[in-house]
Steps between C-alpha positions, in 0.01 A plus 500: 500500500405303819601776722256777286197213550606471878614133464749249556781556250676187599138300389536736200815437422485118527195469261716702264765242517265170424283712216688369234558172623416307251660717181805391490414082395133610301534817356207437250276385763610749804284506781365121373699313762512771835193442668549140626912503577436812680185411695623130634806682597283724767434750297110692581242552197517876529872440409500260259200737352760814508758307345177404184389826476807628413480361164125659420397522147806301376578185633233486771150586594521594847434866510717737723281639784686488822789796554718208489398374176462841323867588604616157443335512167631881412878410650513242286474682138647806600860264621473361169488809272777679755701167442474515107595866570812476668601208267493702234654827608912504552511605873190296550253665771800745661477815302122462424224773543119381551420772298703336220403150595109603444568665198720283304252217607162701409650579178537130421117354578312525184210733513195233605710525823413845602272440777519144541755260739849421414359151537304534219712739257856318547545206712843534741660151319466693179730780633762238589 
């Protein structure tokens, strides 16, 4: 997605590797201990704020307004649900259509989701 902005995709790529940093040891309060770690290990603001945002509307406040943090913030459910997907298929993501992918998940929201964000209809750790 860098390259379609006209940005570094190595910057990109590196944010996407520290966004979940702190998961993994406080699931229940993700995003509660990133900002310090992150910035006393050289980390800028506007990264440390891409790595927030990315948890908008769930878990954090920091809204998604950069192209970083919008894709960082997108990438991030749509992995999830194409995770839960292939973990629950037999040949995982190899013989799948997106045309059957978008269906068979469409299908599945309940109908307060039409119109409205993944985010907000089914959260990606509920898929998994």
């Amino acid at each position: 997605m860098a390259a379609h902005f006209g940005e570094d995709a190595e910057h990109w790529a590196a944010i996407g590797y520290l966004h979940d940093y702190d998961y993994e040891r406080y699931p229940e309060e993700h995003l509660q201990h990133t900002a310090e770690p992150l910035t006393e290990a050289g980390l800028t603001q506007e990264e440390v704020r891409a790595i927030l945002s990315h948890g908008y509307g769930v878990c954090s406040d920091v809204e998604p307004v950069t192209n970083l943090e919008k894709s960082l913030y997108t990438v991030d459910e749509l992995t999830g649900i194409i995770g839960a997907c292939a973990r629950m298929r037999p040949n995982g993501l190899h013989d799948l259509e997106v045309s059957s992918f978008m269906n068979s998940r469409t299908r599945s929201l309940p109908p307060s989701a039409t119109g409205s964000s993944s985010r907000a209809a089914a959260p990606c750790w509920a898929w998994t």
